[in-house]
N, C-alpha and C positions, 0 to 999 in steps of 0.2 A: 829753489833759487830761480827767479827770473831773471829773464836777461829783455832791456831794453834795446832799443835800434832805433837810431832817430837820423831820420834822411832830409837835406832839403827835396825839396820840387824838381830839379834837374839833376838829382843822382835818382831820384825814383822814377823821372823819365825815362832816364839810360838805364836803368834796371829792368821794366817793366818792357821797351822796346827791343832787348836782344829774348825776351822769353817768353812766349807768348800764353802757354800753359802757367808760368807765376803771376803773370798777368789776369787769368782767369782766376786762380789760386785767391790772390788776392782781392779780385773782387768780391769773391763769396765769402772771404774771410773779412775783411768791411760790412759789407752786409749782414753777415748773421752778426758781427758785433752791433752791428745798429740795432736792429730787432731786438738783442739780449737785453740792451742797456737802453730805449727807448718804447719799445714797444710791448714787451712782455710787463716790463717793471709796470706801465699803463692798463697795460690790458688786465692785469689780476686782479685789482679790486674794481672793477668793472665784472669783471664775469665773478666773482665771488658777489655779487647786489644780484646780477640776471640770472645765471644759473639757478639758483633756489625759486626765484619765482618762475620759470620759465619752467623746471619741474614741476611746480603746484599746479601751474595751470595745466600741464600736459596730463598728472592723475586725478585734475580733478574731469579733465576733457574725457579723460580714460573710463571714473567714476560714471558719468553723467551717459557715456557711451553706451556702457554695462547694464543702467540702469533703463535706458530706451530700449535696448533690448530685450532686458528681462520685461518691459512693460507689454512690448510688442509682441514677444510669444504668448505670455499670458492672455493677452488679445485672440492671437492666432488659436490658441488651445481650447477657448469658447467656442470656436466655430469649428473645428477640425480636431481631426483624431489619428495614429499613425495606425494603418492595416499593416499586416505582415503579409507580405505575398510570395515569402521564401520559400514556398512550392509550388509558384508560376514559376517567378523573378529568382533566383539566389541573388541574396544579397541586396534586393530591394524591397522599399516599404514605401506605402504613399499617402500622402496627407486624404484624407478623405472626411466632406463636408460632414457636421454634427447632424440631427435630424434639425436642431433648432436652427440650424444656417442654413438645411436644404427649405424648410418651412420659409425664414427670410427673404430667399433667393423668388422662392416659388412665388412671393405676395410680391416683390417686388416686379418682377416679372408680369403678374397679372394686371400689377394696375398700370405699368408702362400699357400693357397690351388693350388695356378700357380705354388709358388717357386716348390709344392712336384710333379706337375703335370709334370712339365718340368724337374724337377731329372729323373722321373721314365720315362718318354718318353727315355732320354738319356741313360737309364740302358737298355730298352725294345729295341733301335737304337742297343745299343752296342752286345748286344744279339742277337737278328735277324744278323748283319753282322757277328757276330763267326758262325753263325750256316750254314747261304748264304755259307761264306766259305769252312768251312769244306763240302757241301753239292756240292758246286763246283768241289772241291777235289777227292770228292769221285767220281761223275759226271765225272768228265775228267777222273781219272783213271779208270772208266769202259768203255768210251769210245776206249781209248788208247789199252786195252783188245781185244775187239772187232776189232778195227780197226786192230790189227795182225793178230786175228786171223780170219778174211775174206781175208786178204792178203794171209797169207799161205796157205788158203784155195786155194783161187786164182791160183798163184804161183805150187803149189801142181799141181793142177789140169791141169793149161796150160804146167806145166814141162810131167806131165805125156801124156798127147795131142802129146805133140810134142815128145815124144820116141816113144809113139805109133804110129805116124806118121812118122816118121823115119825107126822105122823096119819093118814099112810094106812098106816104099820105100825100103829099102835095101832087106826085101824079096820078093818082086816084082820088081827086076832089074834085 
């Protein structure tokens, strides 16, 4: 059996104004009837279309998860191996390099260490030739120095020779 109650506006004022708690009462009781009768009766064939796909996607995200993983260990398992070291460690074990990943490691390694060996050779070439040159430079022009001035020296010397030998022909003539 239900029972109806049909109020105008100003009996449900003066209802609502002596009780503050029916006041509340009834708001939630409006409210969840709205929700019942507009918003659920909408929302279910809405989530009955999203839910099943929004599922798929999640095992297929799940799928796809599982399988970069298992790809990535399998990856890992070529290079590495698990040691048991439960009679240093209890309870631990550690991944340690394959020989074919310590080999990897090791080429990789060596030719990082040729590429930086043979940069810095060509820096150390580039260097020694500025310095050769400049050192050249300098060389030459102290040579060039000297070589004048033993010339003038020279020069000097056999000019002075021969006046002196000159005036002592013309003073002895």
């Amino acid at each position: 059996m239900s029972m109806t109650l049909k109020l105008d506006a100003s009996a449900l004022r003066a209802l609502i104004e002596d009780d503050a708690d029916f006041k509340l009462e009834l708001q939630r009781a409006v409210t969840a009837e709205v929700v019942r009768n507009t918003l659920l009766k909408d929302a279910a064939p809405i989530a009955d279309r999203l839910v099943p796909e929004a599922m798929s996607l999640a095992i297929e995200d799940s799928l796809m998860a599982e399988e970069f993983t298992k790809q990535l260990r399998e990856k890992i398992s070529k290079f590495t191996y698990f040691e048991d070291r439960q009679q240093f460690f209890p309870r631990n074990s550690a991944a340690v390099l394959t020989s074919d990943a310590k080999a990897r490691v090791k080429a990789a390694v060596e030719k990082v260490g040729q590429e930086y060996l043979a940069q810095q050779a060509e820096e150390l070439k580039g260097y020694i030739k500025e310095k050769f040159e400049a050192r050249e430079a300098q060389i030459g022009a102290e040579l060039d120095r000297q070589l004048r001035r033993h010339m003038d020296n020279y020069f000097e010397r056999e000019v002075a020779e021969e006046v002196t030998r000159r005036l002592q022909a013309a003073a002895g003539a």
